[in-house]
C-alpha positions as CSV (number, residue, x, y, z in Angstrom):
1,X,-44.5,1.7,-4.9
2,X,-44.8,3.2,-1.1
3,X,-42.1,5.3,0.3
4,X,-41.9,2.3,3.3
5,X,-41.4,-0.1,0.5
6,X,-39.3,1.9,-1.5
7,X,-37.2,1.9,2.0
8,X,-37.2,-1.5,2.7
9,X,-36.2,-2.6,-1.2
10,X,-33.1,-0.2,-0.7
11,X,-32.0,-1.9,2.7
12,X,-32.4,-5.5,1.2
13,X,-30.6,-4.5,-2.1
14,X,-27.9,-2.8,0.1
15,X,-28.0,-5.5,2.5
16,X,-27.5,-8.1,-0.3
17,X,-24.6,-6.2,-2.2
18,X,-21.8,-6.4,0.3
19,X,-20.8,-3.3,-1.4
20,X,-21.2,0.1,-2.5
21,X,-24.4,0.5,-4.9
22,X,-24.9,3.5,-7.5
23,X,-27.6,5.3,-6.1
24,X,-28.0,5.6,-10.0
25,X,-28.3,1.9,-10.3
26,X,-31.0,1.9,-7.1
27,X,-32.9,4.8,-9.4
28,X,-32.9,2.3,-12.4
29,X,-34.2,-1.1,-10.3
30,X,-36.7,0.9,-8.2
31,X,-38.1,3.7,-10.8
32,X,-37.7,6.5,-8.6
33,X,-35.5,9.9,-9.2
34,X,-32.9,10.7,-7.5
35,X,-34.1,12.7,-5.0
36,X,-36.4,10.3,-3.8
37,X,-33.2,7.6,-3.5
38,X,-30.7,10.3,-1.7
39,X,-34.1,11.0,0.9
40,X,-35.0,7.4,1.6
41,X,-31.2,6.6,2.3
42,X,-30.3,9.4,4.1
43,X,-34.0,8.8,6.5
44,X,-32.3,4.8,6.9
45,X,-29.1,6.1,8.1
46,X,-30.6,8.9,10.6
47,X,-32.8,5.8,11.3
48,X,-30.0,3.4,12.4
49,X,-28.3,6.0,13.9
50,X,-30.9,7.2,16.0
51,X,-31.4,3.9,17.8
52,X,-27.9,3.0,17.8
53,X,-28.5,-0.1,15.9
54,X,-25.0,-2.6,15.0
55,X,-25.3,-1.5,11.3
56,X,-25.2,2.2,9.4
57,X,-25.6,3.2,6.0
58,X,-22.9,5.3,4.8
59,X,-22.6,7.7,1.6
60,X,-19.6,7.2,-0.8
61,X,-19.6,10.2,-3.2
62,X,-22.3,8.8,-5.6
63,X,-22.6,5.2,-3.5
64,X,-24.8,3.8,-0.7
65,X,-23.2,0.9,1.7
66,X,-24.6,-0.8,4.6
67,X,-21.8,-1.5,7.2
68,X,-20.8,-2.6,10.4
69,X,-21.5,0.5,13.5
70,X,-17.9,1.2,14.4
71,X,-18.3,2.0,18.1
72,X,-19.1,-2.4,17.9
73,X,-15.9,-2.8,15.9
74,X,-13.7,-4.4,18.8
75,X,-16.7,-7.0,19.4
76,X,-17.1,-8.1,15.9
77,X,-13.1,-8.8,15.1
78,X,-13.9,-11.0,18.5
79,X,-16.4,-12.7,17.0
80,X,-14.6,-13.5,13.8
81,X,-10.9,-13.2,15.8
82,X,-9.5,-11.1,13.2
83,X,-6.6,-8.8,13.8
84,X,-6.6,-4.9,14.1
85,X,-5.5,-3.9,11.0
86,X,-1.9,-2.1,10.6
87,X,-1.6,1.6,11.3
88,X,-0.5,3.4,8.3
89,X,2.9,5.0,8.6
90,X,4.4,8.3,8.8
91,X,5.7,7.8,4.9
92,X,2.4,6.2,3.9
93,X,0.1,8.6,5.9
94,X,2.5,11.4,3.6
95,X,1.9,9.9,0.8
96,X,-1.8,9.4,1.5
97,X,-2.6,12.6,1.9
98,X,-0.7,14.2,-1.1
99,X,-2.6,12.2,-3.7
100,X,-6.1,12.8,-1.7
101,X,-5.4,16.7,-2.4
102,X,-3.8,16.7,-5.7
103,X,-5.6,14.0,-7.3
104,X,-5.2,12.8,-10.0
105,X,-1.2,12.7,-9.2
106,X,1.2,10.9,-11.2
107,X,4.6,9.3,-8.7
108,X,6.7,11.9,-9.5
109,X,4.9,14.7,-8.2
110,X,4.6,13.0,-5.0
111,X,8.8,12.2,-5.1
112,X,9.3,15.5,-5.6
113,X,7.2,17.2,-3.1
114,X,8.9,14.4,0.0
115,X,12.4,14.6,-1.9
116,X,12.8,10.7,-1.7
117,X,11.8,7.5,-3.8
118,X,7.7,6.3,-2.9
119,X,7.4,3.6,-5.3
120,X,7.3,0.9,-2.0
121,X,4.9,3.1,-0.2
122,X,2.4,3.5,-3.6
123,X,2.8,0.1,-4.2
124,X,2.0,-0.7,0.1
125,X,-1.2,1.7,-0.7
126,X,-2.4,0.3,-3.9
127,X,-2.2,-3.4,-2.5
128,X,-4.4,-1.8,0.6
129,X,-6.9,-0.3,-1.8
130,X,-6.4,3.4,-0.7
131,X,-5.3,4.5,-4.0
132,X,-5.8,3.1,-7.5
133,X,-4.8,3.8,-11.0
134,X,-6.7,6.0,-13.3
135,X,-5.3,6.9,-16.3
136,X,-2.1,7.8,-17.7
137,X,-0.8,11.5,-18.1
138,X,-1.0,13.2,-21.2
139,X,3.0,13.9,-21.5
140,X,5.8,12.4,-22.9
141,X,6.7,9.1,-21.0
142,X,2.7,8.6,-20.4
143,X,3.1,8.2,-16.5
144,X,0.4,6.6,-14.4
145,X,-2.0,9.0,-12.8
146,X,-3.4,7.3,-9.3
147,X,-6.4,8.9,-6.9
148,X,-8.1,7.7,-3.8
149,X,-10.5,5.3,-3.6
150,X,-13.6,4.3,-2.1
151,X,-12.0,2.2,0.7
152,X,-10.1,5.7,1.4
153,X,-13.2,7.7,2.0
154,X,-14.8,4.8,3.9
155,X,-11.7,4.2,5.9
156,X,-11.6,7.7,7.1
157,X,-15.3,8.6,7.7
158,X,-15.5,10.8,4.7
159,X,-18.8,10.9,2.5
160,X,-16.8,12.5,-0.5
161,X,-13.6,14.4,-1.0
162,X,-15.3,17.6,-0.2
163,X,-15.3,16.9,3.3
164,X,-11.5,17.1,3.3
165,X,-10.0,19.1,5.5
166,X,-9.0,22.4,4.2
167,X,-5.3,22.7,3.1
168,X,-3.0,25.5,4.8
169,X,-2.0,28.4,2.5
170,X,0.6,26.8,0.8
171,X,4.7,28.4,1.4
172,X,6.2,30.0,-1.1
173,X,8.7,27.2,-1.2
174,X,5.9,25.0,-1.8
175,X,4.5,26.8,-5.0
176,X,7.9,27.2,-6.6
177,X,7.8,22.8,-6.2
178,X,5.3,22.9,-8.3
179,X,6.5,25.6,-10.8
180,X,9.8,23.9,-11.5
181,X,7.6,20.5,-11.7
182,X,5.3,21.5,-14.7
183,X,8.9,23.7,-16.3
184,X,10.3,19.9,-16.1
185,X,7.3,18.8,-17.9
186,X,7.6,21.7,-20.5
187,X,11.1,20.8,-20.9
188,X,10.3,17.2,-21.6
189,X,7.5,17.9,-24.3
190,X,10.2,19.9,-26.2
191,X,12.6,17.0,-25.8
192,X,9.7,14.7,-27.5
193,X,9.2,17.3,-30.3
194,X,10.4,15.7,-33.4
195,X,13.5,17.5,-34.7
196,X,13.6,19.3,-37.9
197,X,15.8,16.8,-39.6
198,X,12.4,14.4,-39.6
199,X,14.0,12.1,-37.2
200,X,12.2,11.4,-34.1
201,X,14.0,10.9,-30.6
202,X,12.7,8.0,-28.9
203,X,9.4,8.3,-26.4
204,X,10.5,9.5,-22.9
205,X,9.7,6.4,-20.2
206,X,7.7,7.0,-16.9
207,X,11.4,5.7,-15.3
208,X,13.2,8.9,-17.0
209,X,10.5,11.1,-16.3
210,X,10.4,10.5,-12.5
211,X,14.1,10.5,-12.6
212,X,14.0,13.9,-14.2
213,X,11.8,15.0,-10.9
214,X,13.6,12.7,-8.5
215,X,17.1,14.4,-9.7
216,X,15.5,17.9,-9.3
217,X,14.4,17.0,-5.8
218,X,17.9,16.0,-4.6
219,X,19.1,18.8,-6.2
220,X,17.1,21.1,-4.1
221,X,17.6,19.1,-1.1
222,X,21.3,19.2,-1.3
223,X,21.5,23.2,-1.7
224,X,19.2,23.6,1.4
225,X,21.0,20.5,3.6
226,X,24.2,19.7,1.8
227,X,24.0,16.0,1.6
228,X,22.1,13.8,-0.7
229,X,18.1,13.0,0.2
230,X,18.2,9.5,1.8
231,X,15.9,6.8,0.1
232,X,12.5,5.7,1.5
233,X,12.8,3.1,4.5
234,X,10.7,0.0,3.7
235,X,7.3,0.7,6.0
């Protein structure tokens, strides 16, 4: 197969997908390597670009997907009278942007590093397919790990997480958060330890375990403010 009709297979299967494709999968269907698939894409999107056409191809990490030019966005929800979508708030954006950099998170890291409650908000970004599941943590209580998704990078004009921007150097206030996080964890692993008698306590529960960070949150807030953290107002 040519190189134009290698091209022009990629933009139909793209095209016909709706949706991000493996550029393993367009390997596979075409019989090309990989290098071939990343040029080929990589010359359509320069291609589109270049003459300013109403569509672009966009990489996803490991994922080609043909979509809409944004600079047309405001015609096209006129066309199909759709509504801007909400803005993310301040709590979500928070949220966002601690599981985008310590992925895979489990809930109660993120409580501890905002000192409040962000089961609405990881619920709100979960529903908006920024975030997703991915496994459970390997300590007692088994808490769900989430990351960023697709939708994320393509939301934000990122090809991969790599293009993140880089973090700050992180406070010293901020590396003892995560010290007396993982000394939490220790603590609960010894708790799950069966006792020498032969009896075994009962499992820890993702509730007690975020509880256990949650408490040591509002115990740090109240030493440096000395009032209770407030809880998380619905977005």
């Amino acid at each position: 197969m040519e190189l134009k009709e290698v091209e022009s297979a990629i933009e139909g299967i793209l095209f016909a997908a709706g949706e991000p494709v493996g550029v393993e999968r367009l390997c596979m269907t075409l019989e090309i390597d990989r290098e071939t698939a990343d040029a080929v894409c990589q010359r359509l999107a320069d291609q589109y670009s270049y003459e300013r056409r109403g569509i672009r191809l966009v990489r996803l990490e490991n994922c080609y997907q043909l979509c809409s030019a944004p600079e047309y966005a405001e015609y096209i929800r006129k066309a199909f009278e759709s509504r801007r979508p909400a803005r993310l708030s301040q709590p979500a954006l928070e949220v966002l942007s601690i599981i985008a950099y310590y992925q895979p998170t489990t809930k109660a890291y993120v409580d501890q590093i905002r000192g409040v409650d962000s089961s609405y908000t990881v619920g709100l970004l979960t529903e908006r397919e920024l975030i997703e599941e991915c496994g459970r943590l390997a300590v007692p209580g088994r808490p769900i790990l989430y990351r960023t998704t697709q939708n994320f990078l393509r939301s934000f004009g990122l090809s991969s997480l790599e293009e993140l921007p880089e973090l700050p150097n992180a406070s010293a206030e901020d590396e003892q958060i995560t010290l007396d996080m993982q000394a939490d964890i220790a603590r609960l692993q010894l708790q799950q330890e069966p006792e020498q008698s032969g009896e075994e306590e009962a499992p820890i529960t993702d509730e007690e375990l975020e509880a256990a960070a949650l408490e040591l949150a509002q115990r740090e807030a109240a030493e440096e403010t000395g009032r209770e953290p407030a809880e998380e107002e619905p977005l």
